[in-house]
N, C-alpha and C positions, 0 to 999 in steps of 0.2 A: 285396757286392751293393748297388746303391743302386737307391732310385725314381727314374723320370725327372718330372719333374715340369714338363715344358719340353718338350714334345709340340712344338709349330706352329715354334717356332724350330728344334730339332733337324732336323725334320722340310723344315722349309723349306731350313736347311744344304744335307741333302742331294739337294733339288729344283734348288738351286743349281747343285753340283757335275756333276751328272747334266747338266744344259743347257749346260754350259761345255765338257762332254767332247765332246756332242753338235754343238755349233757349230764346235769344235775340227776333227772327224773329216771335219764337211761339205764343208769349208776343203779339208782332204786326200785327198778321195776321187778327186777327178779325177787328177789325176796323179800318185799314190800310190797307184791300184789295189790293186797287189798286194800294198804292203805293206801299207795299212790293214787289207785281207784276214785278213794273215797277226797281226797286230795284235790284231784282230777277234776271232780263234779263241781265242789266247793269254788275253785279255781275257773271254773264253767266261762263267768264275766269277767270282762273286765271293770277296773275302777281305778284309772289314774287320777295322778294331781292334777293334772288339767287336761283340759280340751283343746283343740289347735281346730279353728274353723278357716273355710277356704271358698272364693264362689271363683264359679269362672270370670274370665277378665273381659271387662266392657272398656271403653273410653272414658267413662267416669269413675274407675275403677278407684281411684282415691278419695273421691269425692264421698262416694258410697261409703267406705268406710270409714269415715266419718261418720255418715248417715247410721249406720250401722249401731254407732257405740251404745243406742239405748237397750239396743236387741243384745248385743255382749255384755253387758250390765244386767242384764235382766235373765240373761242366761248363768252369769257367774251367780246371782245370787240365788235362783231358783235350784240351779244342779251344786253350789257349795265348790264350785271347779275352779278356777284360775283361766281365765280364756286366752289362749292365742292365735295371733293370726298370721296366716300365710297369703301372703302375696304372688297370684300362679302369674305366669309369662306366658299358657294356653290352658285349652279346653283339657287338653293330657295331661298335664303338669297337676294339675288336680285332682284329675284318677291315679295317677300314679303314688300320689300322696294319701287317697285311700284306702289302695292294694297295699302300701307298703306300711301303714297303719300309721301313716303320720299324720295323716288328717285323720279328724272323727266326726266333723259337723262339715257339712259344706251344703253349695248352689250347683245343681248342674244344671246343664241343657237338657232335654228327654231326651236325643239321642245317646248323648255321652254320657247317662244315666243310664238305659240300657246296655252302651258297651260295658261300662263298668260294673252293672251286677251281673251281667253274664261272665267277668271274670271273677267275680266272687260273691257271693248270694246274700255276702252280708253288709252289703252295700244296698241299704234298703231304706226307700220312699218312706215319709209321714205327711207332707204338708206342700203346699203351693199356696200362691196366692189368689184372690176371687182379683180380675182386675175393674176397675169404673172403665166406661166406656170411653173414650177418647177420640180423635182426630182421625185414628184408621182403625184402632182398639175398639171390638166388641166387649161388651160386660161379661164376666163370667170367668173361669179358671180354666180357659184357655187364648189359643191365637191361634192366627192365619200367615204363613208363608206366603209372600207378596210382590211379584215383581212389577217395576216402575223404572221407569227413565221420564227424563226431564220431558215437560210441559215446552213446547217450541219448537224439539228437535224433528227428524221426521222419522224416530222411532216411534209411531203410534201404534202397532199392531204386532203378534207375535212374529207373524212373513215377514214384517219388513228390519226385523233382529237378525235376519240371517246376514252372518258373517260379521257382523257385530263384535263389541269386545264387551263383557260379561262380567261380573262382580260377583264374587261369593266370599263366604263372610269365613268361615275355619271349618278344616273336616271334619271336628266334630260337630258343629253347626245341623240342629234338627231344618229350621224352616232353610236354615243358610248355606245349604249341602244336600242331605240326607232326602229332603224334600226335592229339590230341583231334579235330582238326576234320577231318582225312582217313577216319580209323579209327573214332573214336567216334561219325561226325557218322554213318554207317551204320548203327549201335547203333539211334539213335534216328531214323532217318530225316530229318532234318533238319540246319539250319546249327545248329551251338550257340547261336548268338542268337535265333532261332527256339524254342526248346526253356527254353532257361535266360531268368529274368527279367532279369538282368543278367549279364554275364561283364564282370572285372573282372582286368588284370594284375596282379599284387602283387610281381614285381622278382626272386625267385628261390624256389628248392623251399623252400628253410628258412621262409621267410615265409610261403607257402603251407600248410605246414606248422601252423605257427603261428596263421596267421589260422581257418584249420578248429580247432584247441583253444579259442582263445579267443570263436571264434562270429563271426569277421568275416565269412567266407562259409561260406556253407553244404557245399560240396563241392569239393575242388581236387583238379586233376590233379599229380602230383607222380612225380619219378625215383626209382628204390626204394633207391639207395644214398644221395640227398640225404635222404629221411625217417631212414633209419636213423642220421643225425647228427643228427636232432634229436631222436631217441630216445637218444641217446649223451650228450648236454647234458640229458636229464630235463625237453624240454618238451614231449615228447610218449610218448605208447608205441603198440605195436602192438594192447594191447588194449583200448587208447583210441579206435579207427576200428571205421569201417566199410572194407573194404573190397568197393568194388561195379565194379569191373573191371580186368580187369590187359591188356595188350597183349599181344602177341610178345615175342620180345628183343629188344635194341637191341642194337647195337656201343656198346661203352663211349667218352668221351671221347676223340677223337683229339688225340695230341699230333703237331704239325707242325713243319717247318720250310720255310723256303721252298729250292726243289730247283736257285736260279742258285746258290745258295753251294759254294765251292768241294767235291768230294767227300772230302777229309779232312775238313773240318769237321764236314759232315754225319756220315760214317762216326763220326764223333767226339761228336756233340749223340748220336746213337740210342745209342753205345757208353755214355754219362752216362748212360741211364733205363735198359739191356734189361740192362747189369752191376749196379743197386740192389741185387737180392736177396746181393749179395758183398759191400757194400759195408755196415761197421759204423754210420760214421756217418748211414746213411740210410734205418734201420731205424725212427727215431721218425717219420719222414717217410712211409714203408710204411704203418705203423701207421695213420696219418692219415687215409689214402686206402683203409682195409682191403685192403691186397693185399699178396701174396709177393713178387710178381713182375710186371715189366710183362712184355710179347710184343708180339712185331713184329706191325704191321699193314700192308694194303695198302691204293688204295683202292677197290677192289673188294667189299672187306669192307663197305665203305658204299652200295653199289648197292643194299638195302634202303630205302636212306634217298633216293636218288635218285627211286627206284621212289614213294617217296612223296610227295618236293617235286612230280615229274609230276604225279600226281594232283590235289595239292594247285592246281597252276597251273592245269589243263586244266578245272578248275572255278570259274576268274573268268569 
């Protein structure tokens, strides 16, 4: 597995290729109807020499990918691809890598799973993981959007947050955005900036996390399996918070691929994550992500999360 490190040139390559094929085709369409047609169809999937996979960025983002390498091993030899990886810098940097067909495998958030297959349909869900139960973590193939501030202050209560300074985790962030200002902003009857003295992003849960211990903001919204890692590293605990609201569930992180690749492939990227719990070497990598087992997804499963970008939009 390597990092790609060479984004705009890769990426340019195959902007190249793509316009070359396409001025090509133009050229032959007139008096090649039927063959281009038939050309056309054939041509339907894709089937590159590799894969380029991509998750969104955590704190442990290197770490992970390490974690990773049995699942990129078990993917190159399942799908016969060459895997590589891209290193995002946000939750967009990932979608855009996507849309722009540089990625083919990636992790999203559900919300920025959403935005992204609403910009192109073939950005599509197969799998998430079932998580164990954990320190704020319910069992099951989802979570809860969570707000908490520290255990001592005299933030105990939503009233007494007002005018506060606030922690959110990146716009794309489902529990750590998406969530607070559709769902919560009812709580309290207002916009969160309205309400809160300052709201402030801090890059992802783990830092959110963090910044509520060590007093940088007062109260963060945060996903309950991203706390429960930072309860795993000992820089937080459960009976270090307040906790003063929990959401619904969420559908867990959707892992995608995009749906022009040919359908072995794919058959083959889902067969890599929904076989894990079989597979020895990818048991420290389970471990990681507290779960047994991933499970197929559709995406329908995330029409919760749609039902909230809606709302979300219908209120600019």
């Amino acid at each position: 597995m390597k990092i790609r490190n060479k984004y705009l040139q890769t990426m340019r390559s195959k902007l190249l290729r793509g316009t070359a094929l396409i001025a090509g085709s133009a050229l032959m369409a007139v008096p090649l109807a039927f063959g281009f047609a038939q050309s056309a169809q054939a041509a339907a999937c894709e089937n590159p020499d590799e894969l380029t996979f991509a998750m969104i960025p955590t704190e442990e983002s290197v770490a992970e990918l390490q974690l990773y390498k049995p699942v990129t091993d078990r993917m190159a030899k399942l799908t016969g691809k060459k895997i590589q990886f891209f290193m995002p810098t946000s939750y967009a940097s990932v979608v855009e890598g996507l849309l722009s067909k540089f990625v083919d495998v990636a992790v999203l958030g559900p919300y920025t799973y959403v935005i992204a297959n609403s910009k192109d349909p073939s950005v599509e869900v197969f799998a998430t993981y079932a998580k164990k139960p954990g320190h704020m973590q319910e069992e099951g193939p989802g979570y809860r959007g969570v707000l908490i501030s520290k255990k001592g202050s005299k933030f105990t209560t939503i009233e007494s947050l007002k005018g506060s300074i606030l922690g959110l985790t990146d716009p794309g962030s489902t529990s750590g955005n998406l969530m607070p200002r559709v769902v919560f902003s009812k709580v309290i009857g207002t916009e969160l900036e309205n309400f809160f003295g300052k709201v402030a992003y801090t890059g992802s849960h783990e830092l959110s996390s963090v910044a509520v211990m060590k007093g940088k903001v007062d109260a963060a919204f945060v996903a309950s399996h991203r706390f429960d890692n930072v309860v795993a590293k000992g820089e937080a605990s459960l009976e270090g918070v307040n906790v003063l609201w929990k959401s619904n569930p969420i559908p867990q992180d959707p892992f995608v691929y995009r749906n022009t690749l040919c359908d072995d492939i794919k058959a083959n990227i889902a067969a890599t994550f929904l076989g894990l719990k079989n597979d020895p070497n990818a048991q420290k990598f389970l471990a990681n992500v507290k779960s047994n087992t991933f499970v197929p997804m559709t995406s329908s499963d995330y029409d919760i999360i749609r039902d909230l970008k809606a709302a979300k939009d219908a209120r600019k």
